[in-house]
C-alpha positions in Angstrom: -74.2 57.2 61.8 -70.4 56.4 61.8 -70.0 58.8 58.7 -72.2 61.0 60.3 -69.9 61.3 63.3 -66.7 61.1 61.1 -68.2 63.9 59.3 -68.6 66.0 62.4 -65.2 65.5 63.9 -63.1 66.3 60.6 -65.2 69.8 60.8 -64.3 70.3 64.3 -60.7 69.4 63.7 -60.4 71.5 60.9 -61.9 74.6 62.8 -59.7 74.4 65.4 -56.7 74.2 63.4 -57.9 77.2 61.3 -58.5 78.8 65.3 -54.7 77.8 65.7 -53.3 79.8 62.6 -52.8 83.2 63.5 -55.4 85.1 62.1 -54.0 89.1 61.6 -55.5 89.8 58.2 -57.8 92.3 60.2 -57.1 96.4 61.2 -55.3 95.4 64.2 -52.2 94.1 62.3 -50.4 91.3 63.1 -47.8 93.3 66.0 -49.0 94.3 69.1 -48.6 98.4 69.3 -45.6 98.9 71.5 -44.0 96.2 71.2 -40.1 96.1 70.5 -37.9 93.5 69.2 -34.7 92.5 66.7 -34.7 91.7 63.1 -31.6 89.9 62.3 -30.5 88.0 59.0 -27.2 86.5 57.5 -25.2 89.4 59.3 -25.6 87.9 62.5 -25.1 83.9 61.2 -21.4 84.2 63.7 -23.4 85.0 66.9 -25.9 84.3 69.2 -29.3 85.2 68.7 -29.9 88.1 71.4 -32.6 87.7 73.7 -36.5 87.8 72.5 -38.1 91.2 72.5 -41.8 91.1 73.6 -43.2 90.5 70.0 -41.2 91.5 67.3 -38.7 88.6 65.4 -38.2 89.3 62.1 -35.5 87.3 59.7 -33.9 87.7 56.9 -34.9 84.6 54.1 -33.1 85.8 51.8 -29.0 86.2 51.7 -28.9 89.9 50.9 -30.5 89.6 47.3 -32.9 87.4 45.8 -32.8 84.2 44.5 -30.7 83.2 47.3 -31.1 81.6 50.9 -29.8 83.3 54.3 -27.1 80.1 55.2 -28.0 80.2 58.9 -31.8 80.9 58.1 -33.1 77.7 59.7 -30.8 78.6 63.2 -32.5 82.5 63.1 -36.1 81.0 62.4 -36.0 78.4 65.4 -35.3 81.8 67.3 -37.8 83.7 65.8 -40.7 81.2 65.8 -40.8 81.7 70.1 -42.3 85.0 69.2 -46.1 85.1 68.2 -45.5 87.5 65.2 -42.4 85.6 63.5 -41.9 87.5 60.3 -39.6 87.3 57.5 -37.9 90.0 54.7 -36.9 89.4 51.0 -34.3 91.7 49.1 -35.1 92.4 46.3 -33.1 94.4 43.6 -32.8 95.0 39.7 -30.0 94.0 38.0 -29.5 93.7 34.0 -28.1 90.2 34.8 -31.3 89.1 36.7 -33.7 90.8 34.7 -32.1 89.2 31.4 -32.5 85.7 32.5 -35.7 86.3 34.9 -37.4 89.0 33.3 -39.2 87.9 30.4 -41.0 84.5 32.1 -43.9 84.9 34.5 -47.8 86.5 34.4 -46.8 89.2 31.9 -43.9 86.8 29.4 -45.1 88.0 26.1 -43.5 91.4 27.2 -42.0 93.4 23.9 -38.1 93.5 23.7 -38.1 97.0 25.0 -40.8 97.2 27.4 -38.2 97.3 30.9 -41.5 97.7 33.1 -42.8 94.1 32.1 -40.2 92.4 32.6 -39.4 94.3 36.2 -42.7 93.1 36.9 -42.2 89.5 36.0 -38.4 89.8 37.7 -40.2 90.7 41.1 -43.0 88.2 40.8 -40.3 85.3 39.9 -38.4 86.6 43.1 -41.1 86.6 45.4 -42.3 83.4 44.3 -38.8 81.8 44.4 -38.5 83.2 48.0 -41.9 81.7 49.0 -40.1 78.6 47.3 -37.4 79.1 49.5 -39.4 79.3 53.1 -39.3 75.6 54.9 -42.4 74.4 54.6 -42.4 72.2 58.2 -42.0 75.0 60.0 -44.0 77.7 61.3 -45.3 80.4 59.0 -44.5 83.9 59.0 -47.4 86.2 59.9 -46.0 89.3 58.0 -43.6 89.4 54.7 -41.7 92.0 54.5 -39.7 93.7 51.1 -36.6 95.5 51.5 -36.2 98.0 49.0 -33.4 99.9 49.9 -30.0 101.8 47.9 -27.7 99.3 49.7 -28.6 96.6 47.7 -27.5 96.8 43.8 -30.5 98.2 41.6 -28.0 99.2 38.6 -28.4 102.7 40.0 -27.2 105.4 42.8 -29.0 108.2 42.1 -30.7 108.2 38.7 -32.9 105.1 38.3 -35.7 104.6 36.4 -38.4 104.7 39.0 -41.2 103.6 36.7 -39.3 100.7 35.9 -38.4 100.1 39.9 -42.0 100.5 40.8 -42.6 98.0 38.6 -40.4 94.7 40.4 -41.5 95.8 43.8 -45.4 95.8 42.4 -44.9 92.2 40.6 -43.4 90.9 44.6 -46.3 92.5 45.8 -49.2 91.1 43.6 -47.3 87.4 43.7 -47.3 86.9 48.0 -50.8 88.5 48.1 -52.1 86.4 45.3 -50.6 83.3 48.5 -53.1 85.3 51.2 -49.5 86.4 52.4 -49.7 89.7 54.3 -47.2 92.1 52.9 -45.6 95.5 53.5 -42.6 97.2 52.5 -39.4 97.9 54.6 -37.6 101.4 53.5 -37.3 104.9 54.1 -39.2 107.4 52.4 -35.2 108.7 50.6 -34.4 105.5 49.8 -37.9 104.9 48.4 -38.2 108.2 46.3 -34.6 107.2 44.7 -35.5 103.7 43.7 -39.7 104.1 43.2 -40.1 107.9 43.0 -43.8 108.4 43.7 -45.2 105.2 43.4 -47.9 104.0 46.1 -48.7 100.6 46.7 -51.0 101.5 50.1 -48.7 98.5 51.9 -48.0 98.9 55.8 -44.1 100.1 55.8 -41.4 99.7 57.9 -38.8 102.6 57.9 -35.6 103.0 59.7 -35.0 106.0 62.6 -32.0 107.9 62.9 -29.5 107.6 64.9 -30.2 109.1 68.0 -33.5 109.6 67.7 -36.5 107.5 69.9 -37.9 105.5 67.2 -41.3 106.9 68.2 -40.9 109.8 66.8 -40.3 108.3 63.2 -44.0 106.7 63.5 -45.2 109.7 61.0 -42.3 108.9 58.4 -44.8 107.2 55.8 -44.2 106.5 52.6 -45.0 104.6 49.6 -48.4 105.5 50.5 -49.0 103.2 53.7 -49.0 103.8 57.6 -45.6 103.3 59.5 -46.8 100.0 61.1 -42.4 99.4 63.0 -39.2 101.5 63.0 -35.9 100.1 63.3 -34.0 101.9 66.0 -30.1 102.5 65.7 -28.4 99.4 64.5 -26.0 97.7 66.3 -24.9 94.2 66.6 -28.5 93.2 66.2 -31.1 95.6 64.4 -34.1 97.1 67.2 -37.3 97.3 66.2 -40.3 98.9 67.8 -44.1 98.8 66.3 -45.7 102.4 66.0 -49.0 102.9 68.3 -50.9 103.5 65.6 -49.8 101.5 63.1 -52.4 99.3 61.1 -53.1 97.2 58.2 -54.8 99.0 55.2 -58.5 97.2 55.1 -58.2 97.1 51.7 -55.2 95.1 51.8 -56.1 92.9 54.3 -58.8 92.0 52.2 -56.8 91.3 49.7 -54.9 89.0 51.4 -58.0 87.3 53.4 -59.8 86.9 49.6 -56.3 85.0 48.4 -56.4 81.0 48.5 -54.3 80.6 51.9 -52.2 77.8 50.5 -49.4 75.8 52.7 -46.2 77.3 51.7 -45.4 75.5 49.9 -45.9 71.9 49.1 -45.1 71.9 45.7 -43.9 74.7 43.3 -46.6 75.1 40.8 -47.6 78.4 41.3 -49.4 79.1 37.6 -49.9 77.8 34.7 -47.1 81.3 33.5 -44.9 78.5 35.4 -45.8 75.2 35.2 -46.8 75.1 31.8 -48.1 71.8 30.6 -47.2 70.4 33.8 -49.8 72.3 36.0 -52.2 69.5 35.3 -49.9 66.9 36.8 -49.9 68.9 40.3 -52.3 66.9 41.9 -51.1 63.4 41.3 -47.3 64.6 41.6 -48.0 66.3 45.2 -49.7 63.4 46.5 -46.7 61.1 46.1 -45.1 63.0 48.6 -43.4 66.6 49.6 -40.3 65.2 48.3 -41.3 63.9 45.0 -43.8 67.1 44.6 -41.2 69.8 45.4 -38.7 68.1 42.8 -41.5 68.0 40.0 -42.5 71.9 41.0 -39.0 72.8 40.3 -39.1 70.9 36.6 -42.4 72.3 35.8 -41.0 75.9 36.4 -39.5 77.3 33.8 -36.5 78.2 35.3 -35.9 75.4 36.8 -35.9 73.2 33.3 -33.8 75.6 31.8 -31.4 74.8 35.3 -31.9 70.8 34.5 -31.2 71.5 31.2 -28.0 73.1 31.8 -26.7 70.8 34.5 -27.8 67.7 32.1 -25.5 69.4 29.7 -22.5 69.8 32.3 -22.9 66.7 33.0 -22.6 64.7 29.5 -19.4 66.9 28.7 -18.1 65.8 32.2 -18.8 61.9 30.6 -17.2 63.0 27.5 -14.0 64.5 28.8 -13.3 61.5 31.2 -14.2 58.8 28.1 -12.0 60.5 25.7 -9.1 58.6 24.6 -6.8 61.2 24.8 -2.7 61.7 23.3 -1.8 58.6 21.6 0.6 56.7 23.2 3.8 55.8 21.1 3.6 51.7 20.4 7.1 49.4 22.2 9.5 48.6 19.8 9.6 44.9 19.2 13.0 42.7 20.2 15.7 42.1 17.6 15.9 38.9 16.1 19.2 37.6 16.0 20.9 34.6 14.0 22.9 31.9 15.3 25.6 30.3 13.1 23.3 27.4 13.0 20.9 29.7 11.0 18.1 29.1 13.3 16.4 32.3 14.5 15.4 32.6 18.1 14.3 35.8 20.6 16.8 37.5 22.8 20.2 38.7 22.7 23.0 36.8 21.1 24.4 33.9 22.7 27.4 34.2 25.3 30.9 32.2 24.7 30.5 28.8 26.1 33.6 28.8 27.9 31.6 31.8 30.0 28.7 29.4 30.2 31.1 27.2 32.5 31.4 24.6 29.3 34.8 22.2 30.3 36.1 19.5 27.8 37.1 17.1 30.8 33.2 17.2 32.0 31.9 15.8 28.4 30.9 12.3 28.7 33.3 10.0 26.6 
């Protein structure tokens, strides 16, 4: 009976926790339809955080590229999190660099030499999951991901870029957060889109920018990338405005997506694959119950990238024991003391000895 009871309890426990995560993985979308707001990010870290919209908070995670953490992230997100619809943004961006040392691990790492679009694609999944990596996991989770593809950021390219490739990354972040049941849409313009991805159409909710001037209203019909404008950013200023279109909605078929994805906590430990953990993906479940700690530092060995990083800084640090063990220039050995003889012929150390009359010798002192 006491199991019984137990039994009923956990259920109900469990159902209302489920009631208290915000569900928006339906039509709706997760943004009320006229709300306004800010989105704010490592621009603002020297100022206050202005005062909350009436639903929209959306912050920066990432310091203006990938692979890297907004400094004041965890101030913006305590802001943020006092709004229902907290959501976040990831830069993302292709450079030869990144793609050299990121590119060529991940779902698709058997890519051929030349083949740029594979490793785009494993260069965006590796930044979205590293950004996922990134997001604190005691904290309250975003209800909306956002990717900024825009020219600001470096892509290798101004004008000319190799769309196909482009599309690519940005398809790779995309299939990686809704593999995590992580709603996601893309923040752009259609320009700035048909520069970097050309045509390409991932059916996302987007997020486009107004012009100056202009009620952001009347950019609600400025889709692109083939998804409904779901918010606008109004004219920046000290702090970015953002208002949320009437009409805008989450694609059923990507809320599905997303609703269909194991939900997991984000993220207790860092296996996310066996493409990353390799042989230590059957370790996860042993490792993560020994505690966030131990589990997060294990995720980040089991990743690829992160042993080649261990390896690397184990390497730093053996030459750093090297250098301060090394004997160094070899010091020239002293010079040993003269010997010198007395007229007795005995030999003893020191310098010669002095006239005894200067040693105070008198004849009328000497015993008789």
């Amino acid at each position: 009976m006491r199991r019984r009871r137990r039994g009923v309890l956990l259920a109900v426990a469990l159902a209302v926790a489920a009631m208290a995560v915000p569900m928006h993985a339906g039509a709706a979308g997760p943004y009320d339809a006229g709300a306004t707001g800010f989105d704010v990010s490592f621009p603002q870290c020297p100022y206050e955080m202005p005062s909350p919209g009436n639903g929209v908070a959306v912050v920066g995670l990432t310091d203006g590229a990938p692979f890297a953490t907004n400094r004041c992230f965890d101030r913006e997100w305590a802001w943020a999190s006092t709004s229902p619809s907290a959501s976040v943004y990831v830069n993302l961006r292709r450079t030869a660099s990144e793609q050299a040392f990121y590119g060529w691990t991940g779902p698709q790492a058997s890519c051929a030499t030349a083949d740029e679009a594979c490793a785009a694609y494993d260069l965006g999944w590796d930044a979205a999951t590293d950004a996922v990596w990134r997001f604190p996991a005691h904290v309250t989770r975003p209800v909306m991901w956002w990717l900024d593809v825009e020219t600001g950021d470096d892509w290798s390219c101004t004008s000319s870029c190799n769309v196909r490739v482009n599309a690519a990354l940005v398809q790779g972040a995309i299939d990686y957060l809704l593999s995590q049941g992580l709603l996601t849409g893309i923040y752009s313009n259609p320009k700035q889109w048909g520069i970097l991805a050309g045509g390409a159409t991932p059916g996302l909710p987007v997020w486009t920018t107004g012009w100056e001037g202009s009620p952001p209203e009347t950019h609600c019909g400025d889709s692109f990338a083939g998804g409904p404008v779901l918010m606008v950013q109004g004219t920046p200023g000290l702090y970015d405005p953002d208002y949320v279109c009437p009409g805008g909605t989450i694609p059923p078929a990507a809320a599905a997506v997303a609703a269909a994805a194991p939900n997991v906590p984000v993220p207790a430990a860092h296996f996310d694959g066996a493409e990353h953990a390799g042989p230590a993906a059957a370790l996860a479940g042993p490792v993560a119950a020994l505690g966030p700690p131990v589990a997060t530092v294990a995720g980040r060995i089991g990743d690829r990238r992160g042993l080649r990083t261990l390896v690397a800084a184990s390497l730093l640090v053996i030459l750093l024991v090297i250098q301060t063990r090394s004997p160094g220039p070899a010091r020239p050995r002293a010079r040993r003391p003269a010997r010198h003889r007395l007229r007795s012929g005995s030999r003893r150390r020191g310098p010669p000895a002095r006239d005894p009359w200067q040693r105070g010798f008198a004849p009328w002192r000497m015993p008789r």
